[in-house]
C-alpha positions in Angstrom: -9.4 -9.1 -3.2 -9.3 -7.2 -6.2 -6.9 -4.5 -5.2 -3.1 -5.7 -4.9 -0.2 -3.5 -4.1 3.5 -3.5 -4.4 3.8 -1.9 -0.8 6.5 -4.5 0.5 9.0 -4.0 -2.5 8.6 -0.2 -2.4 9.2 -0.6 0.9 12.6 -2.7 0.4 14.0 -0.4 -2.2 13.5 2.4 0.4 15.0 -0.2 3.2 12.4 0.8 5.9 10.0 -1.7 7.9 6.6 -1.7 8.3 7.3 0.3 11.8 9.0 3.0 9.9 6.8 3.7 7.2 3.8 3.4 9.3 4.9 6.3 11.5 5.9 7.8 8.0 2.5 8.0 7.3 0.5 8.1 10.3 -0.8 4.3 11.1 0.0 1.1 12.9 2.5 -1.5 11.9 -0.2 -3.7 11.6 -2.0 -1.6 9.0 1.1 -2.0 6.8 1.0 -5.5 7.3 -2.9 -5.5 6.5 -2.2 -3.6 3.5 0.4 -5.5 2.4 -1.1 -8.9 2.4 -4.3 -7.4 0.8 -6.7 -7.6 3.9 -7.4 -4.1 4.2 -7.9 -1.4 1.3 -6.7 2.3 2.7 -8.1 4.9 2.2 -7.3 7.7 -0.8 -5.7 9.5 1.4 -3.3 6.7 3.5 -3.1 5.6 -0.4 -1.5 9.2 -1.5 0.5 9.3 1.7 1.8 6.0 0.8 3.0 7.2 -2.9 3.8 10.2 -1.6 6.8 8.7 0.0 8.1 6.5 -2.0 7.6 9.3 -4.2 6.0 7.0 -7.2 2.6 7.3 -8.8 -0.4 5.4 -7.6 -0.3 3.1 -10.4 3.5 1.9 -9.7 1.9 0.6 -6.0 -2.0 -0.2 -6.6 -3.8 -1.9 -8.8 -7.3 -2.9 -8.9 -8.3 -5.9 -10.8 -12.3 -6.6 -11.6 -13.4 -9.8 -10.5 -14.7 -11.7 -13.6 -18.0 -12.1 -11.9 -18.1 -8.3 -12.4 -17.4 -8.4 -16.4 
């Protein structure tokens, strides 16, 4: 998938689990864990939630990479 993240070491540097920041932000422990290993892309707005407290920019978790079929 062309969108990878940095969720888990945010995570760690805040020392929460996927539980925790879940309920931080509103979904399942098993969304994080989706996220995470890059099987599900959130939304915008799960995205800014997501930034919002680990209070970083989007940038510093996500970042979407072209496939080179696309270039």
């Amino acid at each position: 998938m062309p969108l990878t993240n940095t969720l888990r070491v945010q995570r760690a540097k805040l020392g929460i689990n996927q539980a925790e920041l879940g309920q931080l932000v509103g979904v399942s422990r098993q969304t994080i864990s989706l996220i995470e290993r890059g099987d599900y892309n959130p939304s915008i707005t799960l995205v800014l939630k997501l930034c919002r407290v680990f209070d970083v920019a989007v940038e510093e978790v996500f970042c979407y990479k072209e496939d080179k079929e696309n270039e």
